[in-house]
ZAKOLGU-91381 format. One record per residue (C-alpha): x, y, z; residue number from 0. Coordinates in Angstrom, 2 decimals. Layout:
REM residues N
      east     north        up    nr
         X         Y         Z   NUM
...
END
This chain:
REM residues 499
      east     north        up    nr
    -13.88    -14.77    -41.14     0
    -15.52    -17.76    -39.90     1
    -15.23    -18.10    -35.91     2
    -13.14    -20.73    -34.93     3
    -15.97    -22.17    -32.28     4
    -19.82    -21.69    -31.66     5
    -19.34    -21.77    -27.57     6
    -16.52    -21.47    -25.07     7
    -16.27    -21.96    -21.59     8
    -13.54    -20.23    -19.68     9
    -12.25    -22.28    -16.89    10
    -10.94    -19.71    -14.85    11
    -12.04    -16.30    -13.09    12
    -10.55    -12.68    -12.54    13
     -9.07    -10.60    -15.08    14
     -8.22    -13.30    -17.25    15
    -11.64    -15.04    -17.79    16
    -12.15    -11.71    -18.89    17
     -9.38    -11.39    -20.68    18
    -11.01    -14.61    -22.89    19
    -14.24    -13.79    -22.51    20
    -13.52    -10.63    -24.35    21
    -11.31    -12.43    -27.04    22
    -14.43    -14.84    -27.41    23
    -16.77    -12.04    -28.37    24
    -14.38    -10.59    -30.66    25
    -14.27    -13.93    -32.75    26
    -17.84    -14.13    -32.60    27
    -17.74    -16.97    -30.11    28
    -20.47    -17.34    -27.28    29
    -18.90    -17.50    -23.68    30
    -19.54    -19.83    -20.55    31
    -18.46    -18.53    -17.34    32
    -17.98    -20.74    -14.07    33
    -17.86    -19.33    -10.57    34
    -17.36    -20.24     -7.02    35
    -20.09    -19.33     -4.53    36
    -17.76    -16.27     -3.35    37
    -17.64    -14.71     -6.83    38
    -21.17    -15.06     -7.46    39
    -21.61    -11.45     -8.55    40
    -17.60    -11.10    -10.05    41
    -17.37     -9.61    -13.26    42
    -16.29    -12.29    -15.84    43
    -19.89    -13.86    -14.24    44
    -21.61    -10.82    -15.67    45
    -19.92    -10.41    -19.02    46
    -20.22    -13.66    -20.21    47
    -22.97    -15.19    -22.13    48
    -24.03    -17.80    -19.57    49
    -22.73    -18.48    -16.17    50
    -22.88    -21.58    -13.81    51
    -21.85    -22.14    -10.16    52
    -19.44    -24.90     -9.34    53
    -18.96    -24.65     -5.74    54
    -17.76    -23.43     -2.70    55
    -14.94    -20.96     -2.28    56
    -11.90    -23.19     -1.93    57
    -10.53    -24.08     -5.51    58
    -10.43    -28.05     -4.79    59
    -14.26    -27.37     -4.58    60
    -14.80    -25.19     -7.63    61
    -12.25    -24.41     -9.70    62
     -9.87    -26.85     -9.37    63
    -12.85    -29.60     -9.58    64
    -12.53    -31.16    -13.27    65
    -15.50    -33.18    -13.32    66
    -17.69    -30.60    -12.20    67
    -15.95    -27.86    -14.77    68
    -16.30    -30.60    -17.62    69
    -19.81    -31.25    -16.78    70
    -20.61    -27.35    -17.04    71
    -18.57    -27.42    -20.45    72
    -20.97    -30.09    -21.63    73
    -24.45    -29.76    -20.23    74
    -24.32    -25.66    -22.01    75
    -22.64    -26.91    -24.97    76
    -19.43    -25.68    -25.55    77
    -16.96    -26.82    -28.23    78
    -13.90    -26.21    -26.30    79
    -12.67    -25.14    -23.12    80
    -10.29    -22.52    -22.61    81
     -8.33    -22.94    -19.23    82
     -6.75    -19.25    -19.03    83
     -3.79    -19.63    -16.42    84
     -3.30    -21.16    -13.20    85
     -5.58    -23.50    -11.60    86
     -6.25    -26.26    -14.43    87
     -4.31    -24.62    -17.28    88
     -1.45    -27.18    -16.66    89
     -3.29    -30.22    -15.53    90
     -2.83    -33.10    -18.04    91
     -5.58    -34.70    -16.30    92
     -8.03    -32.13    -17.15    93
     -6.95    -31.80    -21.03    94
     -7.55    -35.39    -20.93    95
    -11.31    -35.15    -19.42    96
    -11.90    -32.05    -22.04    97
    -10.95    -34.09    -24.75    98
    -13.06    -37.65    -23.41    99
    -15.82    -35.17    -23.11   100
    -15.75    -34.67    -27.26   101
    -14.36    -30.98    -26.23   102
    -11.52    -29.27    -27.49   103
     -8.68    -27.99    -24.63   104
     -7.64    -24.82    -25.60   105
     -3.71    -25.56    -25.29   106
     -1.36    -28.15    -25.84   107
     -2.33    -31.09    -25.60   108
     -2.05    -33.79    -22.32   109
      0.41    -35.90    -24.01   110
      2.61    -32.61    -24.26   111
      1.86    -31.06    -20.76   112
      3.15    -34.05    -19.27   113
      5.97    -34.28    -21.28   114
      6.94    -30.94    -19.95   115
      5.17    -30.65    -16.87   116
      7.25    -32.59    -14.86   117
     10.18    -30.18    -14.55   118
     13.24    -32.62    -14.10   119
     11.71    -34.51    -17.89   120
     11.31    -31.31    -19.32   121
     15.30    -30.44    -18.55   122
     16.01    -34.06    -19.73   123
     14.40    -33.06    -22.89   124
     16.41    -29.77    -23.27   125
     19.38    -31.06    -22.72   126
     18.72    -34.15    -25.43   127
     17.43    -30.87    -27.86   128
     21.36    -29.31    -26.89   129
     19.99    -26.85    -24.80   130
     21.93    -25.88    -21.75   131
     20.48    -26.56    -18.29   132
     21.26    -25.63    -14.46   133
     23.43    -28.37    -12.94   134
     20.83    -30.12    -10.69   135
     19.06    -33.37     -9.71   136
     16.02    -35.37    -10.67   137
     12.88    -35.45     -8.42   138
     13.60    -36.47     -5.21   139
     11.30    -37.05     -2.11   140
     13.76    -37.15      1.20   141
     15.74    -34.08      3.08   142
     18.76    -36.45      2.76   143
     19.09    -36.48     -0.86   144
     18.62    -32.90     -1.57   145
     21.48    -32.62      0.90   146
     23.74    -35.11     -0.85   147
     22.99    -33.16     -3.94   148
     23.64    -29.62     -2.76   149
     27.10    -30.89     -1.35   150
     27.75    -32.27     -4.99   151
     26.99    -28.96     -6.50   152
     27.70    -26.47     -4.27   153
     25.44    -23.86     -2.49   154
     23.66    -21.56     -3.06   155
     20.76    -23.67     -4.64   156
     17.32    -23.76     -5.11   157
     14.34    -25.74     -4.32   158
     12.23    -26.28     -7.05   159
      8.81    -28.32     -7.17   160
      9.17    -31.53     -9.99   161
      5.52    -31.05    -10.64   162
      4.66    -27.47    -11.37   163
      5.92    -24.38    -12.11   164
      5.37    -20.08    -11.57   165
      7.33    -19.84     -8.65   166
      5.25    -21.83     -5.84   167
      6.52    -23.96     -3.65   168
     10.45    -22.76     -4.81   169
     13.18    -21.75     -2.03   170
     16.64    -20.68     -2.51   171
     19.38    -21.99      0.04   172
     22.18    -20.41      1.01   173
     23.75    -22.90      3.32   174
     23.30    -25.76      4.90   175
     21.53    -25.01      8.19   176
     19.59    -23.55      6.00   177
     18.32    -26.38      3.74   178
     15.67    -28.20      6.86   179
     13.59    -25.55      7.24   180
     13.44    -24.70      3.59   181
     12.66    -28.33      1.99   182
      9.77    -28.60      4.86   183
      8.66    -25.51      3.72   184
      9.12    -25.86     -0.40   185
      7.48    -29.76     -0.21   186
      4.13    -28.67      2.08   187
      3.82    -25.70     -0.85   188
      4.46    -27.96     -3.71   189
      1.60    -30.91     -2.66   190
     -0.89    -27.75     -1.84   191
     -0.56    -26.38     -4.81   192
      0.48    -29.27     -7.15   193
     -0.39    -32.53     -5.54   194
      2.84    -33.72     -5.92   195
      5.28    -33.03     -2.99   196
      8.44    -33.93     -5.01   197
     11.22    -31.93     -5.30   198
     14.34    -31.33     -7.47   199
     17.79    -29.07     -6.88   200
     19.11    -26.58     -8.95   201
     22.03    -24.40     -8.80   202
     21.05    -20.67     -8.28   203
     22.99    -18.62    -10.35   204
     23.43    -15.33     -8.75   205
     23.18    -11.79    -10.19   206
     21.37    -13.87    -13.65   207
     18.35    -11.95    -14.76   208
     14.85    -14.47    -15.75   209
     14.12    -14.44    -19.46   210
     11.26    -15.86    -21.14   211
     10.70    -16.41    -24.51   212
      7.15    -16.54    -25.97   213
      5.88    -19.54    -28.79   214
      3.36    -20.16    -30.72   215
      2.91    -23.68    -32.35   216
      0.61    -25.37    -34.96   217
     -0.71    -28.92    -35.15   218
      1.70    -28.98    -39.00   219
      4.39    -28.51    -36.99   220
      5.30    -24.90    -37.47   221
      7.13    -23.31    -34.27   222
      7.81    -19.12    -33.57   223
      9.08    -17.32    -30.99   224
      7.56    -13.72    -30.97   225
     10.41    -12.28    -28.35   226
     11.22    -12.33    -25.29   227
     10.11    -10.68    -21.74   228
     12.12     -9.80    -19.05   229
     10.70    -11.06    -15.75   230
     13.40    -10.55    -13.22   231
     11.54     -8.47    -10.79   232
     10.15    -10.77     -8.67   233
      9.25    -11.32     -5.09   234
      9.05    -15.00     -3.63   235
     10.28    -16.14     -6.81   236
      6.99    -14.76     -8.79   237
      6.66    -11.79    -10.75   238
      5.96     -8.26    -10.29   239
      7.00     -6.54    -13.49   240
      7.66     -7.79    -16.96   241
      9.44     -6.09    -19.77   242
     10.09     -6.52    -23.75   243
     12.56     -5.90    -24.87   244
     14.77     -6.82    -22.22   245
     17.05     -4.25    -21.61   246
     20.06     -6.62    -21.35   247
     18.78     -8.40    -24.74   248
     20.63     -7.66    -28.21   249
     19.97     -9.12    -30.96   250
     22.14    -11.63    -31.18   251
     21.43    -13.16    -27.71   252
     17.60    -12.54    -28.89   253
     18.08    -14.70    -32.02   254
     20.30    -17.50    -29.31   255
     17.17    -17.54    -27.09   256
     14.79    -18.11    -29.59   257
     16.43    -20.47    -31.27   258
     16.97    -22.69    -27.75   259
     13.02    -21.98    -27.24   260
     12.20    -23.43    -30.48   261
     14.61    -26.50    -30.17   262
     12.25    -27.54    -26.87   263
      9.16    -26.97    -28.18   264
      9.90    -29.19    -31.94   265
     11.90    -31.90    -29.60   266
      8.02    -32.03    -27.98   267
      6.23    -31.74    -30.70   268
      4.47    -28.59    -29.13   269
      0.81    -27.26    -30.05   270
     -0.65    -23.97    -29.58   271
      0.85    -20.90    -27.03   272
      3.67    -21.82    -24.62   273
      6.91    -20.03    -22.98   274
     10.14    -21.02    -22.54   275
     11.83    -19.55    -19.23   276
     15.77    -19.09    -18.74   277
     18.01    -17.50    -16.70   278
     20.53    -15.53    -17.98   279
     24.22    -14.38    -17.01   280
     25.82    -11.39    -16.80   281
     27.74    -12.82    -19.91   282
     25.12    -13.82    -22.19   283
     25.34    -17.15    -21.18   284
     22.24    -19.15    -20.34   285
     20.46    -22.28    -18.98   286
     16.77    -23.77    -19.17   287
     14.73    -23.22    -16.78   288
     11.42    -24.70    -17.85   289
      8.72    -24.20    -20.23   290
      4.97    -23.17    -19.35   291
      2.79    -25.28    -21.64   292
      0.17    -22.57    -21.15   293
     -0.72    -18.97    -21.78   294
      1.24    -16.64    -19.36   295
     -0.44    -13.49    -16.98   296
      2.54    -10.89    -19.11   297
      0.94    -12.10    -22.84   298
     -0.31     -8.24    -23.08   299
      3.11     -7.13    -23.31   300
      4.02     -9.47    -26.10   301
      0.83     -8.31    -27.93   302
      1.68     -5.18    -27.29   303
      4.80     -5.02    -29.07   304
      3.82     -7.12    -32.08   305
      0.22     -6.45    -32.54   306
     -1.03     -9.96    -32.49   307
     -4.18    -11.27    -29.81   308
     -2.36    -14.19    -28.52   309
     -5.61    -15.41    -26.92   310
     -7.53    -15.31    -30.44   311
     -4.46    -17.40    -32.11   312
     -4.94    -19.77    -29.18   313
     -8.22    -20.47    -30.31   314
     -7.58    -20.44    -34.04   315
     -4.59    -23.23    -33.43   316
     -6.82    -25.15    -30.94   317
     -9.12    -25.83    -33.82   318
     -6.96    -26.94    -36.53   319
     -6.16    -23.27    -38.15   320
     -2.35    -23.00    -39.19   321
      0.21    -20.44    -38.22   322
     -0.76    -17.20    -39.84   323
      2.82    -15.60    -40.46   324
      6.04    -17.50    -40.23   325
      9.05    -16.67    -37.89   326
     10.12    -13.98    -40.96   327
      7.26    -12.09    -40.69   328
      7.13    -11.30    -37.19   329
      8.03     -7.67    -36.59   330
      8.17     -5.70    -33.14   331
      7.99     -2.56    -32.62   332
      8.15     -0.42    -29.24   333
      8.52     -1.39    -25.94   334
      6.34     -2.57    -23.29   335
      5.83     -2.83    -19.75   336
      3.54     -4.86    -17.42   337
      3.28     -3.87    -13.81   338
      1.29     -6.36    -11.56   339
     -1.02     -4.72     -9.04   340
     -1.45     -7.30     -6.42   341
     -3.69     -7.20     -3.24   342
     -0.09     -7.16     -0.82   343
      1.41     -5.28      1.33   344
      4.68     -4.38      0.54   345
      6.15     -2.79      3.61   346
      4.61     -6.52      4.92   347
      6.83     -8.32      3.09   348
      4.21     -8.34      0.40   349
      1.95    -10.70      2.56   350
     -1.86    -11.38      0.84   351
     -4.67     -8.88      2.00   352
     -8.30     -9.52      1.55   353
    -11.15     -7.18      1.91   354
    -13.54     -5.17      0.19   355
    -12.54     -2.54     -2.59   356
    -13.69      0.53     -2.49   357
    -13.57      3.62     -4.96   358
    -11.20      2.50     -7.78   359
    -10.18      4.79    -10.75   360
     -7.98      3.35    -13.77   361
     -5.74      4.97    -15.88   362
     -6.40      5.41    -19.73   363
     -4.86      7.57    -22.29   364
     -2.02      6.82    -25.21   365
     -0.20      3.78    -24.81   366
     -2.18      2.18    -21.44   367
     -4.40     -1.34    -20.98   368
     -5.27     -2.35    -18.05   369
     -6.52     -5.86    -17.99   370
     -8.80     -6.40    -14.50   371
    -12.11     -7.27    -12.68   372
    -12.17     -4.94    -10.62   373
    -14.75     -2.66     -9.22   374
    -15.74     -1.01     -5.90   375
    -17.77     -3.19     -3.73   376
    -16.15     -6.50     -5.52   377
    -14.35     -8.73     -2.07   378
    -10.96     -9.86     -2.14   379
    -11.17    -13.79     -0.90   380
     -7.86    -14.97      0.36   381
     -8.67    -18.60     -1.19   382
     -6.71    -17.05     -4.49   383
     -4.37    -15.51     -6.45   384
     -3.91    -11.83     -5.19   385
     -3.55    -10.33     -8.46   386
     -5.83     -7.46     -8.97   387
     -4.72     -6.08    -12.19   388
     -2.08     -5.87    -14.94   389
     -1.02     -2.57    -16.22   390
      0.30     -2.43    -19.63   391
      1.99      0.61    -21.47   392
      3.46      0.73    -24.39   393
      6.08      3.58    -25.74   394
      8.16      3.99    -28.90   395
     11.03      2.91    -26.83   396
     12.15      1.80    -23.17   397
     12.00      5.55    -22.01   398
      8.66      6.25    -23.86   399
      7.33      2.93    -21.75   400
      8.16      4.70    -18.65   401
      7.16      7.86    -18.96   402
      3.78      6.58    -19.23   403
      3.80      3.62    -16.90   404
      4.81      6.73    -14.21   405
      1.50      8.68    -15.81   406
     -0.33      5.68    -15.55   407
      0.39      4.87    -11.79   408
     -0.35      8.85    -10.93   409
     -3.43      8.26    -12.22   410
     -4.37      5.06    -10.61   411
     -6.58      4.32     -6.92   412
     -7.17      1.03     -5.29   413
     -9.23      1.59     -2.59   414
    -10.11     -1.11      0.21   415
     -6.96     -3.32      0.41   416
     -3.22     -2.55      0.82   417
     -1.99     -3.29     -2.93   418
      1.52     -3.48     -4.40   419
      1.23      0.00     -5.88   420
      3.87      1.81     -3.37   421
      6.49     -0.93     -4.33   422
      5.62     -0.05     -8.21   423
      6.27      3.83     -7.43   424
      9.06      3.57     -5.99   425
     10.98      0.99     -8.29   426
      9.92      3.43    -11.18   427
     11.75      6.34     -9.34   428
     14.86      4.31     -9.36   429
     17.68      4.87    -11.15   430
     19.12      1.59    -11.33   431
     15.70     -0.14    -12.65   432
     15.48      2.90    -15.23   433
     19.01      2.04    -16.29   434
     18.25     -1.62    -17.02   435
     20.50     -2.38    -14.37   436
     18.78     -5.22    -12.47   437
     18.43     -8.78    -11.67   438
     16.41    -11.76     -9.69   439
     17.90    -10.42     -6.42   440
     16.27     -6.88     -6.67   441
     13.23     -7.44     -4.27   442
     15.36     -8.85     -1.91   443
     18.28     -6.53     -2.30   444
     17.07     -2.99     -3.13   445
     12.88     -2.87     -2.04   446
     13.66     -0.98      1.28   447
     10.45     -1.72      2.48   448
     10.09      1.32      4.51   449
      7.34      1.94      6.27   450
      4.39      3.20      5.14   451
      3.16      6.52      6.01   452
      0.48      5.72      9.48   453
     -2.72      7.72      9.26   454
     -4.64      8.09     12.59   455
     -8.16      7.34     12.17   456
     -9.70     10.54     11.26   457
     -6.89     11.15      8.58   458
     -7.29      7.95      7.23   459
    -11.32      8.04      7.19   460
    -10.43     11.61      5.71   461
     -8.18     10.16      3.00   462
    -10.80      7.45      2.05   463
    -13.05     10.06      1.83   464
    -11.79     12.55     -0.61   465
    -10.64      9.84     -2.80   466
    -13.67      8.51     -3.14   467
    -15.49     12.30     -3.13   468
    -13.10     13.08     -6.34   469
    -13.84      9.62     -7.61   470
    -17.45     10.77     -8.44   471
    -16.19     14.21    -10.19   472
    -14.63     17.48     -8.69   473
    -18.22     19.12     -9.25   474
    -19.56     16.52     -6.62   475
    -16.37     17.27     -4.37   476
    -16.49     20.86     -4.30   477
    -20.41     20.56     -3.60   478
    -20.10     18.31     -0.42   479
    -17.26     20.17      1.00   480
    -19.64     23.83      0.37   481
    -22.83     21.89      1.97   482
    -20.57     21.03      5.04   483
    -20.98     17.27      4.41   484
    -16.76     17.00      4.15   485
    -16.57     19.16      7.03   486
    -15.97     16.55     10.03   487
    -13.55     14.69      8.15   488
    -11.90     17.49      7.45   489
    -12.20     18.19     11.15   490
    -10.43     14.55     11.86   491
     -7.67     14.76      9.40   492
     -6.40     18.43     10.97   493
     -6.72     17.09     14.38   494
     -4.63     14.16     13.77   495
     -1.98     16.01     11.81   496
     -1.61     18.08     15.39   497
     -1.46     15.67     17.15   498
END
């Protein structure tokens, strides 16, 4: 099969320029990497075909700088840019430059991201397609208004930016001594992260769980939905484990969901990958939440389930290729699960860490991916996103799934930084989450947070030891403990124990 493009550059960094780089050399496809001056030696720098430095650390300087990414794209050659997710994948602006450049953006095109981009004229368009929304405002830009609205509609609400999406810059609002604090906080997030410090209210259902429901269009006009993912384990409104099927999904609200999903994306004449996001009621009810004109960080699990590489369609739609199947064809099988490892501390209220990793081992066997960049030395900046990782498992049904994602997180050491791993452990221990029986409040409502076991310094130089002793083999273990090389942290970790 012909590849779809001669060169790619991947506009991104971390697992998923990875993630595309690897899709790229599946196709055939040469890859460009850029990089900031603090990922100089990451690994999507070293896998791709060529790599470039755009600038310093902070993303306005590199990452988030479209002339300078564009330039790149150019000057090596490229035929198309592929944003991955998060810093320009939603930028209008920069599908715009792509495309003056004589490039082809890798996603839907800016006509259509700002169509949808701009969350209160993406729920106008729902609503016009007779899809249900949240009662709510449109973008507003004073504390006063957001109060007049939320005594219209009734607390609790929520805070939502008007000019981007994946949970930043959102706060939910309980009452109204509440609301000050909470817009000051939600509009400084939204203009950091957005540029736009406009906000819009939104009644917060309580006790609904967060579907999303994944698309793929073509440039004839063809629209799927491959299923939906269950995202309702989140923390600060952003996600921390995704599942499909959802466990409160039957068929019948399955076939409801896609159909809404598909409604949106024809009403905006939609082009390549995209997901449509609702919350849904303990009834089966649902509204619109919005819809990601880009690829989203839980696409394994999708894959996963129907066997497709969403990242190679992307790239097959992006230059001119039509829908392979239609919505008939589509089967899933399985289930799958996608755990976010994050570099957070969850008896910190899951506040960012950065540092250096240090011995890391990753689980493999039946039914796991794990989609990273890690490795030991690699440094954790805190100018990003603290993803680290995404494990994936798959199982021949819901139970299957966890079975193995509870093999797979035996099996797994970060080393270096606190991560979210504890928090992962724990939920997979508990009943109610192996039940199904959860919603968007669980974080907040059922994460005890306790504290974390407290090593003194010998135990913990002990701990960090062995791991990273049995990290190189048992062979090498045993050896250094018989030489007497293990022997004073040995030493260290009794004497604290005593103490």
């Amino acid at each position: 099969m012909i590849a779809p493009f001669r060169k790619v550059l991947v506009a991104n960094r971390g697992e998923i320029a990875v993630r595309v780089i690897r899709a790229c050399r599946d196709l055939g496809i040469a890859s460009v990497a850029v990089y900031s001056d603090i990922d100089r030696g990451a690994l999507h720098v070293r896998l791709a075909d060529e790599a470039y430095p755009i600038g310093a650390a902070p993303p306005a300087e590199s990452y988030l700088n479209i002339e300078r990414v564009v330039a790149v794209a150019a000057r090596s050659g490229c035929d198309a840019v592929h944003p991955g997710y998060g810093f320009l994948a939603e930028n209008a602006d920069f599908a715009d430059a792509v495309a003056s450049a004589d490039l082809v953006f890798v996603g839907p095109p800016a006509a259509v991201q700002r169509g949808l981009g701009e969350k209160t004229a993406a729920r106008r368009l729902a609503r016009d397609a007779g899809v249900p929304v949240a009662e709510g405002s449109e973008a507003i830009s004073d504390l006063a208004a957001a109060r007049s609205v939320a005594e219209r509609i009734g607390y609790p609400i929520l805070l939502k930016p008007a000019g981007g999406g994946g949970g930043k810059g959102m706060r939910a609002v309980r009452s109204e001594p509440e609301l000050a604090d909470a817009w000051r906080g939600a509009a400084g997030e939204a203009s950091s992260a957005f540029g736009n410090a406009s906000l819009f209210v939104e009644r917060y259902l309580e006790g609904a769980r967060h579907v999303e429901m994944q698309l793929l269009a073509d440039r004839d006009g063809a629209v799927v939905w491959l299923g939906e993912r269950d995202c309702s384990i989140q923390r600060r409104h952003q996600k921390l484990v995704e599942e499909t099927p959802g466990p409160s999904v039957d068929d019948a609200l399955r076939e409801r969901l896609g159909a809404a999903a598909v409604a949106i994306a024809r009403a905006a004449r939609y082009e390549n990958a995209g997901t449509a996001e609702f919350l849904v009621d303990p009834s089966g009810g649902f509204v619109f939440l919005e819809m990601n004109t880009r690829l989203q960080v839980e696409h394994p699990i999708t894959e996963a389930v129907t066997g497709y590489d969403l990242v190679a369609l992307q790239l097959r739609i992006a230059a001119g290729a039509s829908l392979p199947f239609a919505q008939g064809g589509i089967e899933r099988r399985g289930a799958a699960i996608e755990l976010r490892i994050t570099a957070e501390d969850p008896y910190g209220g899951f506040l960012p860490a950065a540092g250096r990793i240090g011995p890391v081992r990753m689980p493999s066997g039946p039914g796991i991916r794990v989609d990273h960049a890690l490795e030991a030395g690699a440094f954790v900046p805190t100018e990003y996103d603290p993803l680290l990782a995404k494990l994936i498992v798959w199982g021949a049904d819901r139970p299957a799934a966890l079975a193995r994602a509870r093999r797979a997180l035996r099996e797994t050491v970060i080393t270096g930084v606190p991560t979210s791993l504890p928090f992962h452990r724990q939920l997979l221990d508990d009943p109610g989450f192996n039940a199904g029986d959860y919603d968007t409040g669980y974080v907040a409502e059922r994460w005890t947070g306790r504290e974390a076991p407290r090593l003194g310094d010998g135990a913990a130089v002990a701990a960090a030891y062995v791991a990273a002793a049995l990290l190189r083999g048992p062979r090498a273990a045993a050896r250094q403990i018989a030489n007497g090389t293990a022997s004073a942290w040995t030493h260290a970790a009794r004497e604290d124990a005593l103490r």
